[in-house]
C-alpha positions as CSV (number, residue, x, y, z in Angstrom):
1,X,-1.2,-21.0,-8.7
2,X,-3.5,-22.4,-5.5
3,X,-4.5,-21.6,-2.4
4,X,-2.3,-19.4,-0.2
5,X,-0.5,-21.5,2.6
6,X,-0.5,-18.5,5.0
7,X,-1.3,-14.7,5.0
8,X,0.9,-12.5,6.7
9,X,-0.1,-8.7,6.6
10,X,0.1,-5.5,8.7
11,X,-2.4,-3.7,7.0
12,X,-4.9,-2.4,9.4
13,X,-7.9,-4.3,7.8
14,X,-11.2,-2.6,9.7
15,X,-12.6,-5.3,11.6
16,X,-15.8,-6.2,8.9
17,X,-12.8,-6.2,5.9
18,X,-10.5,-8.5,8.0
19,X,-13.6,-11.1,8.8
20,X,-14.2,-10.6,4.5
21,X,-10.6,-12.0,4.1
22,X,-10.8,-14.3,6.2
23,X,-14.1,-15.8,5.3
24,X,-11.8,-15.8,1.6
25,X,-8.6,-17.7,2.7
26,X,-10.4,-20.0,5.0
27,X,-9.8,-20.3,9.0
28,X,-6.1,-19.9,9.9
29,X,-4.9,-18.7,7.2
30,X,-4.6,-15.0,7.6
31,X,-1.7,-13.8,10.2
32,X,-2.7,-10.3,11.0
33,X,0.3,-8.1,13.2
34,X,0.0,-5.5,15.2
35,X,3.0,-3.1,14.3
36,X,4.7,-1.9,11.6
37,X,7.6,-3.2,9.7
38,X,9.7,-4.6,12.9
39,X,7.0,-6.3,13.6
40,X,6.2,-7.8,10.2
41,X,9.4,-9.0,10.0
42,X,9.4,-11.2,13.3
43,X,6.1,-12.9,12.3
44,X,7.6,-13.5,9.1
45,X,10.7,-15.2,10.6
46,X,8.8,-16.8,12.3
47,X,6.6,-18.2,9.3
48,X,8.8,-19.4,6.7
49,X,5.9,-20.6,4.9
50,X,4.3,-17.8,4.3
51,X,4.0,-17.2,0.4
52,X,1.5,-13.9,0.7
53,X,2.4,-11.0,2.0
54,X,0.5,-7.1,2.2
55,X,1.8,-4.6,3.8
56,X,3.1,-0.8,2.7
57,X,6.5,-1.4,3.8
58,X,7.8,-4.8,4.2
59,X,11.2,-5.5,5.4
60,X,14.1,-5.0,2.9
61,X,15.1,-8.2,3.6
62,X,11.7,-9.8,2.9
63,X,12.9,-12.2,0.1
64,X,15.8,-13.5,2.4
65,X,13.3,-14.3,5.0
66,X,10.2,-15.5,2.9
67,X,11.7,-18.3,0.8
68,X,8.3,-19.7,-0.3
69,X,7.3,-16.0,-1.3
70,X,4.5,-15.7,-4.6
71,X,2.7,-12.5,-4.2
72,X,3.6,-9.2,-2.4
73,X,0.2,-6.7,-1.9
74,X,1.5,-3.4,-1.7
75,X,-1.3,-1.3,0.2
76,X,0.0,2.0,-1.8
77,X,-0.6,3.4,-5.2
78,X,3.0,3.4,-6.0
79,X,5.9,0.8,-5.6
80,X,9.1,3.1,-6.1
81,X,9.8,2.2,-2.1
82,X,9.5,-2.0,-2.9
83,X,11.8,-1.0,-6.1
84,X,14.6,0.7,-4.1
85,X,14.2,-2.6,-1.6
86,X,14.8,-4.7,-4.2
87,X,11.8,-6.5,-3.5
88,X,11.0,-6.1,-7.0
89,X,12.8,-8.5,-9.3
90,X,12.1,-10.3,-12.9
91,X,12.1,-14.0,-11.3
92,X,10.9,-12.8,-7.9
93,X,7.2,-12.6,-6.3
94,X,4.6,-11.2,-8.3
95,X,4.5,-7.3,-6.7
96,X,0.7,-5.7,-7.0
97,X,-0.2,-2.0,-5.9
98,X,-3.6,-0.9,-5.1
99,X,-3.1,1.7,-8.1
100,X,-6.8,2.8,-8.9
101,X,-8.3,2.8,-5.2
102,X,-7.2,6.1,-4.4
103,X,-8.8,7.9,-7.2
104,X,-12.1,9.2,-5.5
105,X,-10.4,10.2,-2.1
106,X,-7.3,11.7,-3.8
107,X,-10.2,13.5,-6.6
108,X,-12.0,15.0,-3.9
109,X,-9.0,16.4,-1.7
110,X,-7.8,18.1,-4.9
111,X,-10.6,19.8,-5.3
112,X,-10.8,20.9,-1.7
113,X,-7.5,22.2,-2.3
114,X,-8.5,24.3,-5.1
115,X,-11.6,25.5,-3.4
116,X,-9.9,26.5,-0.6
117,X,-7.4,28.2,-2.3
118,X,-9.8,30.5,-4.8
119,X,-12.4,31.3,-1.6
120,X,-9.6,32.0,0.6
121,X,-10.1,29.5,3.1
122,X,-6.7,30.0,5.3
123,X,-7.6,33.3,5.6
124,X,-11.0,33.0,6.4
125,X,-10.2,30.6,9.2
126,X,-7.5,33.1,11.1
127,X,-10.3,35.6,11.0
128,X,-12.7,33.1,13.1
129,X,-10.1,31.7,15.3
130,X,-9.1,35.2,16.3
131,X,-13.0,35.9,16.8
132,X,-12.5,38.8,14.2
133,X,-14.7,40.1,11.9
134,X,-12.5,41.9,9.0
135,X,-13.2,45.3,8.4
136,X,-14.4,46.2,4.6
137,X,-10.8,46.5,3.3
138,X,-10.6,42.6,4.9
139,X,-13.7,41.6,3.3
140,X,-12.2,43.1,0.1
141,X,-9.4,41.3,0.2
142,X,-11.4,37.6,0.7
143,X,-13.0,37.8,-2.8
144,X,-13.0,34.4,-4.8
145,X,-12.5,33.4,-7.8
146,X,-14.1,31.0,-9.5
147,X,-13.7,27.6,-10.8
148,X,-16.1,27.7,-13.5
149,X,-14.4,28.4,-16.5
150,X,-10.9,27.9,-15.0
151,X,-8.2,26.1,-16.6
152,X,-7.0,22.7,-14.8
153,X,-4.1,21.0,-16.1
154,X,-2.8,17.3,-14.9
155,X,0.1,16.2,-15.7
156,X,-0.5,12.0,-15.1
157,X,-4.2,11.3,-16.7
158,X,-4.0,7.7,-14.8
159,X,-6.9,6.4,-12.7
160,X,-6.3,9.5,-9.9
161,X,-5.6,11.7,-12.8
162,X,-8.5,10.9,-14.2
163,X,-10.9,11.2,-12.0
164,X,-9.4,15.2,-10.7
165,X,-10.2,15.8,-14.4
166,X,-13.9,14.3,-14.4
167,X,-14.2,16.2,-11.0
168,X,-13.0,19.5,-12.4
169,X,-14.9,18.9,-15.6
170,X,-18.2,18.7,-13.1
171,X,-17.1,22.3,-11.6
172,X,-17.1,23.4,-15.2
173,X,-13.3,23.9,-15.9
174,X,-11.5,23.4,-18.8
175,X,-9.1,19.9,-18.4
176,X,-5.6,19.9,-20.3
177,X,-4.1,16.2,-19.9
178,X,-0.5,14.5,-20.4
179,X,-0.6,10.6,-20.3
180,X,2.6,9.0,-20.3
181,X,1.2,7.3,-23.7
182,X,-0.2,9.8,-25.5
183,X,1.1,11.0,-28.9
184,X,0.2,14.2,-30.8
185,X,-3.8,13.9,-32.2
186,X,-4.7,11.6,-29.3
187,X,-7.9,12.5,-27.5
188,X,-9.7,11.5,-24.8
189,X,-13.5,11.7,-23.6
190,X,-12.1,13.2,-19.9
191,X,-10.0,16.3,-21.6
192,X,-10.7,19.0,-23.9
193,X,-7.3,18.8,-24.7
194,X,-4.3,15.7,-24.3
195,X,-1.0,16.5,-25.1
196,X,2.2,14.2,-25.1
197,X,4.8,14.4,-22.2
198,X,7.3,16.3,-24.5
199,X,4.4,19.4,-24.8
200,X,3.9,19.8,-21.0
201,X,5.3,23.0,-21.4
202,X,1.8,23.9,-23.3
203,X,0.0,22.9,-20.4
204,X,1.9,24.8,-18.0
205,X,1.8,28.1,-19.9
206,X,-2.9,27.5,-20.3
207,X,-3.6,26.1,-16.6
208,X,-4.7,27.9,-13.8
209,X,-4.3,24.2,-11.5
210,X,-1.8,22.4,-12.1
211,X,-2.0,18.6,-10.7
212,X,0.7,16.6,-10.7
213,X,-0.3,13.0,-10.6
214,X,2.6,11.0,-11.6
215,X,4.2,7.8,-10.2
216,X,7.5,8.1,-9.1
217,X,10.2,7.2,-11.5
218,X,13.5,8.4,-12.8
219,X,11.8,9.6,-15.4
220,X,9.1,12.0,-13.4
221,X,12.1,13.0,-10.9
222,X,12.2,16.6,-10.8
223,X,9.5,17.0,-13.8
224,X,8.5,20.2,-12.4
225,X,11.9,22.8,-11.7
226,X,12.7,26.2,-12.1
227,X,12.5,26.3,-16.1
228,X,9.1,24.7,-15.9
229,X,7.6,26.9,-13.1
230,X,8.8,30.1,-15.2
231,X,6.4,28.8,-17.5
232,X,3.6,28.5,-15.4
233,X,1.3,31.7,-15.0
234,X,1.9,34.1,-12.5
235,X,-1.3,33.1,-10.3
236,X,-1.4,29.8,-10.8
237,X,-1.8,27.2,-8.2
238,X,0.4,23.7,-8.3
239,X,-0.9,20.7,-6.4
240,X,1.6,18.1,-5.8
241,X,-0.5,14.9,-4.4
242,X,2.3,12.3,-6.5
243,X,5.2,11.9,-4.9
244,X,7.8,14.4,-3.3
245,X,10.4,13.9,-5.6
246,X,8.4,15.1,-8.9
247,X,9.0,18.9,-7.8
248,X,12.1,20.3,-7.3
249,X,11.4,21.7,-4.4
250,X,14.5,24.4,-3.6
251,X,13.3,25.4,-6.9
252,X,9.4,26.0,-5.8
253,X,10.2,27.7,-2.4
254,X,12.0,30.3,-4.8
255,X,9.7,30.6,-7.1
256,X,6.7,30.7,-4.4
257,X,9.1,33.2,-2.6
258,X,9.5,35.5,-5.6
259,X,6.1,35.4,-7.3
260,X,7.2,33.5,-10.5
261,X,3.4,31.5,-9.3
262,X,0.4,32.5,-7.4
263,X,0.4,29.4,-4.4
264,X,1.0,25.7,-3.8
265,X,-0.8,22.7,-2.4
266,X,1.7,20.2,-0.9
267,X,0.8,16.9,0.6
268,X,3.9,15.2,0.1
269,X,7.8,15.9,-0.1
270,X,10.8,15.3,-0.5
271,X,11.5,14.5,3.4
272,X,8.6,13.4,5.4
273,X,8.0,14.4,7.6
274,X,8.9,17.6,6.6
275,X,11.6,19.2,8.4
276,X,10.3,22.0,11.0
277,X,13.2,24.2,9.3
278,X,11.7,23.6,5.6
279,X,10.8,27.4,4.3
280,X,7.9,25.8,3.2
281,X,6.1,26.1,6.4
282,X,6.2,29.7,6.8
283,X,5.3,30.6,3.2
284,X,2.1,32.4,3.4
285,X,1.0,31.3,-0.2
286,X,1.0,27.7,0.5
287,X,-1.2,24.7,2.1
288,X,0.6,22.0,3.5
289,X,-0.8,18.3,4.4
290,X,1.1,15.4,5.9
291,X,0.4,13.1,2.9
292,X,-3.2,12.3,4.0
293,X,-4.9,12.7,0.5
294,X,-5.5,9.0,-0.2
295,X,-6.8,8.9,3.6
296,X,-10.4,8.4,4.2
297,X,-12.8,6.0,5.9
298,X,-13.1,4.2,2.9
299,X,-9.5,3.0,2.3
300,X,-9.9,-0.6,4.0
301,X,-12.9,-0.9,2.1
302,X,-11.4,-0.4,-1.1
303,X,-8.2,-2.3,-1.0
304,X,-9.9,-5.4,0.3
305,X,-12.0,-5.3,-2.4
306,X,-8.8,-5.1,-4.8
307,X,-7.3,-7.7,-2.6
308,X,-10.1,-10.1,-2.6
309,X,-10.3,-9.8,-6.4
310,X,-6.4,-10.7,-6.9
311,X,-6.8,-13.7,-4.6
312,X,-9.4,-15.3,-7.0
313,X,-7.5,-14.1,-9.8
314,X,-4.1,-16.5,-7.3
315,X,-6.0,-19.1,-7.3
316,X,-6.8,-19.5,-10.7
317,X,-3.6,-18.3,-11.8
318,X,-5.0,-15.5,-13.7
319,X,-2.6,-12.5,-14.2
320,X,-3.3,-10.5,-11.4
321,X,-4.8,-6.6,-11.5
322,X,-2.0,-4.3,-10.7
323,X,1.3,-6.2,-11.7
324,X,4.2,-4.5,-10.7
325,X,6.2,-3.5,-14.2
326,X,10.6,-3.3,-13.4
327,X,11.1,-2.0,-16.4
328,X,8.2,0.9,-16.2
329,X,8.9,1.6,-12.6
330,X,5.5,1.4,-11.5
């Protein structure tokens, strides 16, 4: 490959990262829009040339309106959304993802989530916001558990996966792993335990966390449903920070409704935003974010690092990191 010709991206570089990129491609190269994908779509029309492109969500019609089209930066971890555009084809644009960036934000919310959960956070902060101070029978009722000596199974031991593991390993839990590639006897220095896809069944019956930290594929649609959350313990707590479709979800408001499992936290879902008449909302046993785990200060900082890696890797015409695989779906 060579230089890029032009740069057209709606990712809200922070001001230092966008002077880093364009120190990179050299002056005028870099078209940075204001907007989202209507937007990105007239500057693209109205630069033909253009052969880069990074945004989260280009336009569906993005290789009809790119002709000169090499490399597509997708922002995001996953690339089921540039799959189901077709943007993603065998003699098309090379399609990277920024898989392996998120793994420190994403980490650390998880762990919030769990921390929250076992100290009774929620509760703890209706009791300040109503200026109460709970009587001894409410005081009673807000002791923790621990995470030492817990049992914290992910389900996806990739780059996020890992580091939740690492993280809960640090907090003195015990980590059961799948990886999509594991087979039976395989080990790994971040788990005490790995286990192939086909025994995920073993690491919903031992964990008191569950993670699920898969990409989105036909393959991972509805992983978790009712037969797997019979499975799961009674008090356990599932964290869904994947993708929405990975849970079942009718299937975990009934089984959050009933007791079949202790609590859920959700930061992504099958429609988001989610519907103000999902049951999920008003479920006492569960903690709901608007898909904000990968969101921190640090974000720009992080992909432009990937991104300015990759361009040296385009001009070289080195394969570049986080290749887009059809046939894998991620």
């Amino acid at each position: 490959m060579e230089n890029p010709q032009l740069v057209v991206s709606n990712f809200m570089f922070a001001p230092n990262d966008q002077q880093r990129v364009e120190a990179a491609l050299g002056a005028g190269v870099l078209v940075q829009v204001q907007g989202g994908r209507d937007a990105l779509r007239e500057a693209l029309v109205a630069h033909p040339e253009a052969d880069v492109v990074a945004s989260f969500f280009p336009p569906a019609d993005l290789l009809a309106i790119t002709p000169n089209l090499k490399w597509v930066a997708l922002p995001s971890a996953g690339a089921d959304h540039a799959i189901r555009a077709g943007i993603v084809q065998p003699d098309g644009p090379v399609v990277t993802t920024a898989s392996g960036i998120h793994a420190v934000p994403i980490g650390e919310f998880v762990l919030s989530l769990m921390l929250m959960w076992v100290r009774h956070w929620p509760q703890i902060i209706d009791y300040q916001r109503a200026g109460a101070w709970p009587d001894a029978a409410g005081r009673e009722q807000l002791h923790g558990r621990e995470l030492d000596g817990a049992t914290l199974g992910v389900i996806g031991l990739g780059a996020i996966g890992r580091h939740i593991a690492r993280l809960g390993r640090a907090f003195g839990m015990r980590i059961i792993a799948t990886r999509r590639s594991a087979s039976e006897g395989t080990s790994d220095p971040d788990a005490d335990m790995l286990v192939p896809p086909n025994r995920l069944g073993d690491l919903l019956a031992a964990a008191d966390f569950v993670v699920v930290s898969v990409p989105a594929t036909e393959q991972t649609r509805h992983l978790i449903g009712a037969d797997e959350l019979r499975i799961m313990r009674r008090d356990a707590f599932l964290i869904n920070i994947s993708r929405g479709s990975a849970i079942d979800e009718a299937a975990l408001v009934a089984a959050l409704t009933d007791g079949v499992i202790g609590g859920a936290g959700l930061d992504v879902f099958k429609t988001e935003p989610l519907p103000a008449e999902s049951p999920l909302w008003r479920l006492p046993n569960v903690i709901i974010s608007p898909h904000v785990a990968g969101n921190t200060s640090q974000y720009s900082r992080r992909f432009t690092d990937l991104f300015l890696a990759n361009l040296a890797r385009y001009r070289t015409g080195e394969p570049l990191r986080n290749v887009v695989d059809l046939a894998r779906g991620y």
